[in-house]
DSSP file (Angstrom, degrees, kcal/mol; ACC not computed):
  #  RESIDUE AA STRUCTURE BP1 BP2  ACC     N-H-->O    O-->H-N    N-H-->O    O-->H-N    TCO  KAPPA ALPHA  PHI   PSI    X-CA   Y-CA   Z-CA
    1    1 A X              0   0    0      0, 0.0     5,-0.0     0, 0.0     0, 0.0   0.000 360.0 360.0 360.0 144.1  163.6  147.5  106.8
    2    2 A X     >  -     0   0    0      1,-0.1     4,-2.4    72,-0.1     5,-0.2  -0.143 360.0-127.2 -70.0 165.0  163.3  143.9  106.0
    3    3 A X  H  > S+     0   0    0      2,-0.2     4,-1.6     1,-0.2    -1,-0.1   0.890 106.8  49.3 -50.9 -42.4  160.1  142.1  105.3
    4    4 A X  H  > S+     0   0    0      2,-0.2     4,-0.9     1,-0.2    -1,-0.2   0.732 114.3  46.7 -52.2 -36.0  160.9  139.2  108.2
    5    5 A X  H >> S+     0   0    0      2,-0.2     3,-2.5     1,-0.2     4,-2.4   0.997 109.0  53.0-102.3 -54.9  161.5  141.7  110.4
    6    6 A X  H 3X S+     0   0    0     -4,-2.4     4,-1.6     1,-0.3    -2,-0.2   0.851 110.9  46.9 -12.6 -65.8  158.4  144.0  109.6
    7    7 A X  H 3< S+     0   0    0     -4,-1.6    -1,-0.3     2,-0.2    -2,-0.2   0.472 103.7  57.1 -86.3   1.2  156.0  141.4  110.0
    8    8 A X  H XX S+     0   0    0     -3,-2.5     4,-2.4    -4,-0.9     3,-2.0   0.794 113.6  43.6 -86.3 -38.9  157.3  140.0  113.4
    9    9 A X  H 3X S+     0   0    0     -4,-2.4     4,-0.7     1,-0.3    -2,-0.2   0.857 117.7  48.0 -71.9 -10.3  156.9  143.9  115.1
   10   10 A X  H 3< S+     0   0    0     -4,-1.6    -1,-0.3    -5,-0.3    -3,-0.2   0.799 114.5  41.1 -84.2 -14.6  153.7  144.0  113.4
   11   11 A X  H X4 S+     0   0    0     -3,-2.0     3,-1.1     1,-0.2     4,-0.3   0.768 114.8  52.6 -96.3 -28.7  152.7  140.6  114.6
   12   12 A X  H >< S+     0   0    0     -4,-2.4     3,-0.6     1,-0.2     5,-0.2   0.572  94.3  69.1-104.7 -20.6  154.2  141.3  118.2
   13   13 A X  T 3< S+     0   0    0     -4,-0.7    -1,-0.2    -5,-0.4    -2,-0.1   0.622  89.4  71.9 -80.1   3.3  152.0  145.0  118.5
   14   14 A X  T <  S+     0   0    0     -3,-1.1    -1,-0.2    27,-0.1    -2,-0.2   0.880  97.9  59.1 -76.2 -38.0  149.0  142.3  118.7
   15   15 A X  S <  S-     0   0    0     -3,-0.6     2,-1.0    -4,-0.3    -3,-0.0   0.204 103.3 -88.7 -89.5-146.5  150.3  141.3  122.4
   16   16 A X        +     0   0    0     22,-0.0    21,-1.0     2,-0.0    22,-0.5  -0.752  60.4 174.2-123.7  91.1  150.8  142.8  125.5
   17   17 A X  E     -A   36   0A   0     -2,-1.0    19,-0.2    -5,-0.2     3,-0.1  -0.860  28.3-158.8-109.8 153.3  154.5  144.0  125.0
   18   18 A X  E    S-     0   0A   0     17,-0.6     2,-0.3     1,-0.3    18,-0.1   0.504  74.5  -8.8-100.1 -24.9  156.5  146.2  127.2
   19   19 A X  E     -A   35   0A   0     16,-0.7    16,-2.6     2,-0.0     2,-0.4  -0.933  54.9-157.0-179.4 142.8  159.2  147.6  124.9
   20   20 A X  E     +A   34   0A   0     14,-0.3     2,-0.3    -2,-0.3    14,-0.2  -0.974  19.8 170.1-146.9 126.9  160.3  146.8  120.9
   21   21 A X  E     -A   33   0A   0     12,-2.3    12,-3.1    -2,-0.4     2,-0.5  -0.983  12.5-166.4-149.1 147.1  163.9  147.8  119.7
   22   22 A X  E     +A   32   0A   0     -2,-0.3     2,-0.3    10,-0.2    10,-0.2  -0.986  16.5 156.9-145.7 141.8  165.7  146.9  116.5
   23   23 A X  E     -A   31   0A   0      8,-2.9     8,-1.9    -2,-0.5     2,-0.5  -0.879  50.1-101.2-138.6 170.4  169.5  147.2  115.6
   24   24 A X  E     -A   30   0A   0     -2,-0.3     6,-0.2     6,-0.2     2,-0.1  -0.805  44.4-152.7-113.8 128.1  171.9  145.9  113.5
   25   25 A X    >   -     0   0    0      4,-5.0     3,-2.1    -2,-0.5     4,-0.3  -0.393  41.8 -57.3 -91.6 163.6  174.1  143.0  115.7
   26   26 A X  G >  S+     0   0    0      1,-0.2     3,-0.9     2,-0.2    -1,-0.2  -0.145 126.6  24.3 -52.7 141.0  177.9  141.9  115.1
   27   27 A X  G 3  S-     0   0    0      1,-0.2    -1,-0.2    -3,-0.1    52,-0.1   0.260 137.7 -63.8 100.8 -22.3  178.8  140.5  111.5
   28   28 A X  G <  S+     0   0    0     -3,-2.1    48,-0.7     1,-0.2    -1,-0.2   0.498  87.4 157.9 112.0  -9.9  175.5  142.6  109.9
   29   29 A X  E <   - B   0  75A   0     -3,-0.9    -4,-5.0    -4,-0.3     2,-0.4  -0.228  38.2-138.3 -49.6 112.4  173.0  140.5  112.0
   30   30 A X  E     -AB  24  74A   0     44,-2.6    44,-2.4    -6,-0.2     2,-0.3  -0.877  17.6-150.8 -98.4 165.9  169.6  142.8  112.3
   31   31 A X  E     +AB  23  73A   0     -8,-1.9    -8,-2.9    -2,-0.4     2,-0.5  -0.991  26.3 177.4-146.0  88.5  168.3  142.6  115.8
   32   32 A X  E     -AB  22  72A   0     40,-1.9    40,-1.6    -2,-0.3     2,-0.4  -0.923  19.1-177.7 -83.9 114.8  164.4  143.0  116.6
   33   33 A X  E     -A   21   0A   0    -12,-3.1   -12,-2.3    -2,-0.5     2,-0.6  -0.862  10.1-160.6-104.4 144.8  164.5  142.3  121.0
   34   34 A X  E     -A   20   0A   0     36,-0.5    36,-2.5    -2,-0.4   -14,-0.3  -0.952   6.2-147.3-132.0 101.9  161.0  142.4  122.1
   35   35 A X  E     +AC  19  69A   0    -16,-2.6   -16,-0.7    -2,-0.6   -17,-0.6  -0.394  33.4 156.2 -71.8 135.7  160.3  143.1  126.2
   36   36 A X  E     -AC  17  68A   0     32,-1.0    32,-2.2   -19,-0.2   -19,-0.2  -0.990  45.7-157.8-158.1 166.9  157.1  141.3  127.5
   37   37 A X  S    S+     0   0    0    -21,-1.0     2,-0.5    -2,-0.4    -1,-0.1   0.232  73.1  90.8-119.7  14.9  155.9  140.1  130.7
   38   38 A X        -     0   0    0    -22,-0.5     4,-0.5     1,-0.1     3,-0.3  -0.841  55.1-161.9-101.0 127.0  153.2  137.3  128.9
   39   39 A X  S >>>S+     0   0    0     -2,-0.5     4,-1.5     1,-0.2     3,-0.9   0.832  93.8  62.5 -82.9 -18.7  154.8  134.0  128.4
   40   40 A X  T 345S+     0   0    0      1,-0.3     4,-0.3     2,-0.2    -1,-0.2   0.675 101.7  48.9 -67.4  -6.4  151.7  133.5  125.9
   41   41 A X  T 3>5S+     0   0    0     -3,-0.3     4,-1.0     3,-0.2    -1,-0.3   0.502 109.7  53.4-104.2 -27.2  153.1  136.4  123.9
   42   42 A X  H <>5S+     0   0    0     -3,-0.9     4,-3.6    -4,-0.5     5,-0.5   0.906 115.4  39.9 -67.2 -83.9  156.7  134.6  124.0
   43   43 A X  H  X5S+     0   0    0     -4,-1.5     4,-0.8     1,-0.3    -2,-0.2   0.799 119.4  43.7 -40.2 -41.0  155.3  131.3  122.6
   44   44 A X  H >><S+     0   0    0     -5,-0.5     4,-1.4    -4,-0.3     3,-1.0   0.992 122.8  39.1 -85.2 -56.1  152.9  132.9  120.0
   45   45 A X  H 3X S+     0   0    0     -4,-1.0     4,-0.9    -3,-0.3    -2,-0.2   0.740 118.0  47.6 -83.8 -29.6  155.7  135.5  118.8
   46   46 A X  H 3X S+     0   0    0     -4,-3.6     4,-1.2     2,-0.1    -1,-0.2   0.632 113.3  53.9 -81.5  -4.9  158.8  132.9  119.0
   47   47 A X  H XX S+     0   0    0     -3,-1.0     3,-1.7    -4,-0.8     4,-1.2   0.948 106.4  47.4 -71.8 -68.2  156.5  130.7  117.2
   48   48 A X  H 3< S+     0   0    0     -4,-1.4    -3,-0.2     1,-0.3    -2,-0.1   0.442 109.3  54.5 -12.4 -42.5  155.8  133.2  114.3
   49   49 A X  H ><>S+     0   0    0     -4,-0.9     3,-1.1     1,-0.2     5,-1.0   0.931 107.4  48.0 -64.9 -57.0  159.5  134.0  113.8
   50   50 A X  H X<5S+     0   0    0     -3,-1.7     3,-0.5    -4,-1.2    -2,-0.3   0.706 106.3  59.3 -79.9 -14.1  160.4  130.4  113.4
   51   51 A X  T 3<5S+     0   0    0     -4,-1.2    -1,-0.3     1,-0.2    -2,-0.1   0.527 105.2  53.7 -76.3  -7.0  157.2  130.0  110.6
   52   52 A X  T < 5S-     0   0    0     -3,-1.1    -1,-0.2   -48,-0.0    -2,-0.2   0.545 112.2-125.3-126.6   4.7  159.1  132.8  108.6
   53   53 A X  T < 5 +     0   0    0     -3,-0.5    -3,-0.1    -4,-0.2    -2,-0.1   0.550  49.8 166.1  93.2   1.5  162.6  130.8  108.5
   54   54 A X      < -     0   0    0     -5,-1.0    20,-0.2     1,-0.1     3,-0.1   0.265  53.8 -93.0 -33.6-175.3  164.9  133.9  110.2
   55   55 A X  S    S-     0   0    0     18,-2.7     2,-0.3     1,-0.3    19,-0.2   0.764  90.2 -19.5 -51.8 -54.0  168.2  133.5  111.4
   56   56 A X  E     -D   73   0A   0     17,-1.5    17,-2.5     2,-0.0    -1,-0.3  -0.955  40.4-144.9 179.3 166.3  167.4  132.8  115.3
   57   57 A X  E     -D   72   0A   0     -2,-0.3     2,-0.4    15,-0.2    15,-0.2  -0.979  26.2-168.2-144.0 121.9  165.1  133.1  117.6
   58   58 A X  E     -D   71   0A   0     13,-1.9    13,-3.5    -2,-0.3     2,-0.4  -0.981   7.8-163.5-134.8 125.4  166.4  133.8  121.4
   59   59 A X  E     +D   70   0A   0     -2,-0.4     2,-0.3    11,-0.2    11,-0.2  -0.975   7.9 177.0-103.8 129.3  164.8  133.9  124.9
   60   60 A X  E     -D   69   0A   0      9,-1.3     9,-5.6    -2,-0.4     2,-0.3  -0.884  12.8-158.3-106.2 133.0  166.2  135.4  127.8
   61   61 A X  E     -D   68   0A   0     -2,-0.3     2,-0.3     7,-0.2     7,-0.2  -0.592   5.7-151.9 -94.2 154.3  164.2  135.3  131.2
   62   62 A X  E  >> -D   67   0A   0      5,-1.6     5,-1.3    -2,-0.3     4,-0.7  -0.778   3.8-167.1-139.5  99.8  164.9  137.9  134.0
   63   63 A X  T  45S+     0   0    0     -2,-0.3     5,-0.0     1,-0.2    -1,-0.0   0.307  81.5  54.5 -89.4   1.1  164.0  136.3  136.8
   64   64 A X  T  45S+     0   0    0      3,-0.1    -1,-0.2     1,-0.0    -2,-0.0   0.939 115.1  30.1 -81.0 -58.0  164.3  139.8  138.5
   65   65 A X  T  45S-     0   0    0      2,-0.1    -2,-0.2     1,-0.1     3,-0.1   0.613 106.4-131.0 -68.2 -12.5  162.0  142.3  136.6
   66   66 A X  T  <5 +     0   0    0     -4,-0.7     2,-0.2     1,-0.2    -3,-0.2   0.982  66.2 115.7  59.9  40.5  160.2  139.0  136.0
   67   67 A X  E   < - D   0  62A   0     -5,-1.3    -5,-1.6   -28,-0.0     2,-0.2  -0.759  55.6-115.7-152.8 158.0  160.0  139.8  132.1
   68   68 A X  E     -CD  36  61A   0    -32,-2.2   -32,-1.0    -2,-0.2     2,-0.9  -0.904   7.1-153.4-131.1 158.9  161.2  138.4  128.8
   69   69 A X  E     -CD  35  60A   0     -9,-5.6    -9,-1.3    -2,-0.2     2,-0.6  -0.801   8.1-165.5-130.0 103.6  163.3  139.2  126.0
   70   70 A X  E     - D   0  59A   0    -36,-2.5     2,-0.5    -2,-0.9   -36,-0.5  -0.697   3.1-162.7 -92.7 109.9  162.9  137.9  122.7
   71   71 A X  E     - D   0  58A   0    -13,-3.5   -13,-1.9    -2,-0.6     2,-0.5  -0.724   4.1-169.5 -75.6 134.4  165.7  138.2  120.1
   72   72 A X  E     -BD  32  57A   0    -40,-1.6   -40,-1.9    -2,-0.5     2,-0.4  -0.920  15.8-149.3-118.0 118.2  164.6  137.7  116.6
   73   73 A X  E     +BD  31  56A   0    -17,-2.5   -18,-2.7    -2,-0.5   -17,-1.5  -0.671  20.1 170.6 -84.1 127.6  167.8  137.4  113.9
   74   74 A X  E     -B   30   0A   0    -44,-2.4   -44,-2.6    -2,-0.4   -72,-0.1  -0.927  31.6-129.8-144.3 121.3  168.0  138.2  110.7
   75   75 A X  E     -B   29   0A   0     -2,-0.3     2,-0.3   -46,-0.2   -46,-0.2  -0.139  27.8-120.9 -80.4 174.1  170.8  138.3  108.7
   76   76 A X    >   -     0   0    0    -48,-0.7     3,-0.5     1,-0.1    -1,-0.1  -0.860  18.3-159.0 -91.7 145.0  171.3  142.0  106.4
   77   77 A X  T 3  S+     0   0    0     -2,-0.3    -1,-0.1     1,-0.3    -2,-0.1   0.495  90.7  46.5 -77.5 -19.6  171.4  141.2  102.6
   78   78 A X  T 3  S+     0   0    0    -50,-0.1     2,-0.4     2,-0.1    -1,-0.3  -0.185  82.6 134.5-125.7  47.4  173.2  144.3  101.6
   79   79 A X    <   -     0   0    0     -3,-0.5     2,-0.9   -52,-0.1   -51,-0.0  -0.708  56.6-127.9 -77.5 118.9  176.2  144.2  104.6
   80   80 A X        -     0   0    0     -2,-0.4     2,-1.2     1,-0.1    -2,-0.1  -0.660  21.9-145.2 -87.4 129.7  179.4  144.9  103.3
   81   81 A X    >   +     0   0    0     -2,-0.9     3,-0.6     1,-0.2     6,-0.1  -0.676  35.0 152.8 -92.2  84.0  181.6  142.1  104.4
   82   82 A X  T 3   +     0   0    0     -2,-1.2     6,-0.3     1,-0.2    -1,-0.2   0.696  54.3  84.3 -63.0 -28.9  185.2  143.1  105.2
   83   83 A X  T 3  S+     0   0    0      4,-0.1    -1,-0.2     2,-0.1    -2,-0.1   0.402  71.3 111.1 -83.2  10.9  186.4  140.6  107.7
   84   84 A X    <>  -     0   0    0     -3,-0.6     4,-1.8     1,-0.1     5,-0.1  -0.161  67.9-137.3 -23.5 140.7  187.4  137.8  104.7
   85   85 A X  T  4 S+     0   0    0      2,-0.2    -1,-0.1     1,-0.1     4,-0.1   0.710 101.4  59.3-115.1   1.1  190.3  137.2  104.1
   86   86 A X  T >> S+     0   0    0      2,-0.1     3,-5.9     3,-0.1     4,-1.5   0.952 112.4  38.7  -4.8-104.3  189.8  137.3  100.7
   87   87 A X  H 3> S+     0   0    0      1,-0.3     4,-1.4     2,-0.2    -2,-0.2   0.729 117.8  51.6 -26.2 -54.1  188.6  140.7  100.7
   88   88 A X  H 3< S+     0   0    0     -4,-1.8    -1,-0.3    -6,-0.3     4,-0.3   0.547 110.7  43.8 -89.6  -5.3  191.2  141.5  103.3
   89   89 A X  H X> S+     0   0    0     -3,-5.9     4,-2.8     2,-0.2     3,-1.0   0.896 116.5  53.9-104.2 -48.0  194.6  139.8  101.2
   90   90 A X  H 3X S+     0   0    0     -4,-1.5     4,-0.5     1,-0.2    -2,-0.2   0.816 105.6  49.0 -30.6 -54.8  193.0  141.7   98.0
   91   91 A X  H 3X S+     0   0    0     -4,-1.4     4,-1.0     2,-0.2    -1,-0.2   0.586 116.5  47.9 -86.0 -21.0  192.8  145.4   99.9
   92   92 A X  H <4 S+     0   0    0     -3,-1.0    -1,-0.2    -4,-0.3    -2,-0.2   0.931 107.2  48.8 -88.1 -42.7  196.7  144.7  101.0
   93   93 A X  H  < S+     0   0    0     -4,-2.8     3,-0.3     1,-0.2    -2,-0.2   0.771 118.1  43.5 -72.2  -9.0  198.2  143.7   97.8
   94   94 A X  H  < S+     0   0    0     -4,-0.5     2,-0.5    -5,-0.3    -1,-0.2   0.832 131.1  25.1 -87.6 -28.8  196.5  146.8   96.2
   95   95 A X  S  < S-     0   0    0     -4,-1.0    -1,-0.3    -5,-0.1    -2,-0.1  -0.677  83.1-168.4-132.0  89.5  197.5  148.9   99.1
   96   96 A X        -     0   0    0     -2,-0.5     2,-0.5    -3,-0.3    11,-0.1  -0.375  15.9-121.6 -78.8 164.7  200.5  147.6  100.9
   97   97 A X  E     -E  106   0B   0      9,-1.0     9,-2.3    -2,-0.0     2,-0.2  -0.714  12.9-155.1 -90.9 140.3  201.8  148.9  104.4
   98   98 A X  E     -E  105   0B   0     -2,-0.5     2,-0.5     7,-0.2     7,-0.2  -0.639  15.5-134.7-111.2 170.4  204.7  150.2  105.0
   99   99 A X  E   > -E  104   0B   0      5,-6.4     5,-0.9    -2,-0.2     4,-0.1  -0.966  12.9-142.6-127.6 135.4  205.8  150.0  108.2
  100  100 A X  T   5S+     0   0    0     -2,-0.5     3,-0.2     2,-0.2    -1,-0.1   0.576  86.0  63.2 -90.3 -29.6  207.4  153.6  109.3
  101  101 A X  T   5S+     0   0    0      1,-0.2    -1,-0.2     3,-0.1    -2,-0.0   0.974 123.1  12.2 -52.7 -56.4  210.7  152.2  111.5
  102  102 A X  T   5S-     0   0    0      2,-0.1    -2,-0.2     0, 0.0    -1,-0.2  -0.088  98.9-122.8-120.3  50.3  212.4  150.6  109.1
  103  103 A X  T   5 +     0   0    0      1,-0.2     2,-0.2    -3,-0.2    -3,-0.2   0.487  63.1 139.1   8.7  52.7  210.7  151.8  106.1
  104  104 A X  E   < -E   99   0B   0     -5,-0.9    -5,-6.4    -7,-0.0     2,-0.5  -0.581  51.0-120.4-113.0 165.2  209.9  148.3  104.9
  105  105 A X  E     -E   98   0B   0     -2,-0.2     2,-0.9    -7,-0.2    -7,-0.2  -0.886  19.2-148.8-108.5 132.4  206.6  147.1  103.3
  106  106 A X  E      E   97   0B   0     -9,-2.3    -9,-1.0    -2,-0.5    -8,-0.0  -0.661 360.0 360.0 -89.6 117.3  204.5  144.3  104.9
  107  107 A X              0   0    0     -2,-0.9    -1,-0.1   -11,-0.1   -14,-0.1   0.655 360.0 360.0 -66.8 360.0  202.7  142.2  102.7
């Protein structure tokens, strides 16, 4: 796990949080979301993120459960990136397709 992302759940077990989950988000984006119902625990933990230079920092209110949801972003350093189109004009010309109706190759 990254370092950024260590030391916001370690800074964030200080408040009075409801619920901690981390995932990896579209693109390679890892995803710590932090449930709370203390806005002093928003402010002190979105501060904290932005002192350590992440990706983003997101709050969502739910103005029914009456709780908040802090994303903190970070991008992964070892994601392998396919969607280039680099990468992706490289992977054809090595491997073209053929296309199985008229037994032609698509570049």
């Amino acid at each position: 796990m990254q370092a950024e992302r260590k030391q916001i759940i370690r800074y964030s077990l200080d408040f009075d949080i409801d619920n901690i989950n981390t995932y990896a988000g579209y693109k390679g984006d890892l995803i710590v979301k932090i449930t709370t119902k203390d806005m002093h625990a928003v402010t002190a933990i979105r501060r904290f993120a932005h002192d350590l230079n992440i990706k983003e920092v997101v709050i969502k209110q739910n103005p029914h459960l009456l709780e908040y949801e802090i994303f903190c972003v970070t991008p992964d350093k070892e994601v392998y990136h396919l969607k280039t189109e680099n990468v992706l004009d490289e992977i054809h010309d090595k491997h073209p397709l053929k296309d199985v109706w008229d037994n032609s190759k698509r570049n």
